[in-house]
C-alpha positions in Angstrom: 98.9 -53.9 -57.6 96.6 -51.3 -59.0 94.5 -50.9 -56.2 97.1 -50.3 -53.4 95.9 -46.7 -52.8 91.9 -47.4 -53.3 89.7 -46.7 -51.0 85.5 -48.4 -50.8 82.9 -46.5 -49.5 80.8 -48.6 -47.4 77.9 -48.1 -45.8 76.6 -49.3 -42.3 74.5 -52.0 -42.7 73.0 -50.7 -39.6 72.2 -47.5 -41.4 68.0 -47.0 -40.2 66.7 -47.5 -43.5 63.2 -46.8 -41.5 63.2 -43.3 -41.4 62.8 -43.5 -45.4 59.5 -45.7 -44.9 56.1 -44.6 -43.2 53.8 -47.4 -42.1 49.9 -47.8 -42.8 48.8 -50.4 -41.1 45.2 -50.7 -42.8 47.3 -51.0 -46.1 48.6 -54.2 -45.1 45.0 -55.9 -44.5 43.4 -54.3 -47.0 43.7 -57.6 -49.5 45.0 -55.2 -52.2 46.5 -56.8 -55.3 48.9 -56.1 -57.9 49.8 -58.2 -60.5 52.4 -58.0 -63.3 49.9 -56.8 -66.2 49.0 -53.6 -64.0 52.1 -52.6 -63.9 53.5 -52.7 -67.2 50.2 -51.1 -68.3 50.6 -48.4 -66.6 54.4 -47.8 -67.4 52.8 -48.1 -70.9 50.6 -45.4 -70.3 52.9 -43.4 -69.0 54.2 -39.9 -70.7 57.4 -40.2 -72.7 58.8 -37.5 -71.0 62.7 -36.7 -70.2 61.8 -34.6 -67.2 61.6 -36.7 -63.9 59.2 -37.2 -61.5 58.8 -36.7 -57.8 60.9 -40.0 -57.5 63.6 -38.5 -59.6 63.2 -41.0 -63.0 62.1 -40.1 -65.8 59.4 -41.5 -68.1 61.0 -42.3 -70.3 63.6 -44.3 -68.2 60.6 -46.2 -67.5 59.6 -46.8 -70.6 62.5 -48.2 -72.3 63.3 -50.4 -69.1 59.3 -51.9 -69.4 60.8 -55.7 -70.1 63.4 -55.5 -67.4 61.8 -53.1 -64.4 58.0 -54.3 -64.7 58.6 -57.8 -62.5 61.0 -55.9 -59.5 58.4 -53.3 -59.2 55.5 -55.4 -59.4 57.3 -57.5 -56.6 58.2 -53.8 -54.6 54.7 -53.0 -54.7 53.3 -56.8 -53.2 56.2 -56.4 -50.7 55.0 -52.3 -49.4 51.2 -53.5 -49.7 52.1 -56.5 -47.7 53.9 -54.8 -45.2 52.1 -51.6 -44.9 55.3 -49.4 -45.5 56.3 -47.1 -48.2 58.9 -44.9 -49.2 58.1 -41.3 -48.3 59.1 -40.3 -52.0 56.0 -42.3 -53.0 54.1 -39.9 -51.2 55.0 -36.6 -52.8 
């Protein structure tokens, strides 16, 4: 009853997410590794700083999010290595 007049924003699953990503070929046969210790390490290192990055999120975001975000990034970063692809914002 509450919702009679709501609207959802949806977006097309079609969207072409590829524009966002750049591919590297050598990247993905290179054998790089990335475990889950490197990464929280270097969140741990990281500045606590409020001001964000070139990605938009803070340090300190980071930082306080170490137990929850380490393992998803870990896994983004196998996944673009993998693959060869990264976000362009990665590369500012």
């Amino acid at each position: 009853m509450y919702l009679i007049n709501a609207s959802v924003y949806v977006e097309d699953a079609n969207s072409d997410i590829d524009q966002e990503f750049d591919g590297i070929n050598e990247v993905a046969d290179s054998g790089l590794k990335v475990d889950i210790s490197e990464v929280f390490e270097n969140i741990d290192r990281l500045k606590h700083s409020f001001h964000p990055g070139a990605d938009g999120i803070p340090n300190v975001l980071l930082k306080n999010c170490i137990y929850t975000i380490t393992v998803p990034l870990c896994e983004l970063f196998k996944v673009s290595l993998s693959q060869g692809k990264f976000p362009k914002a990665w590369k500012k």
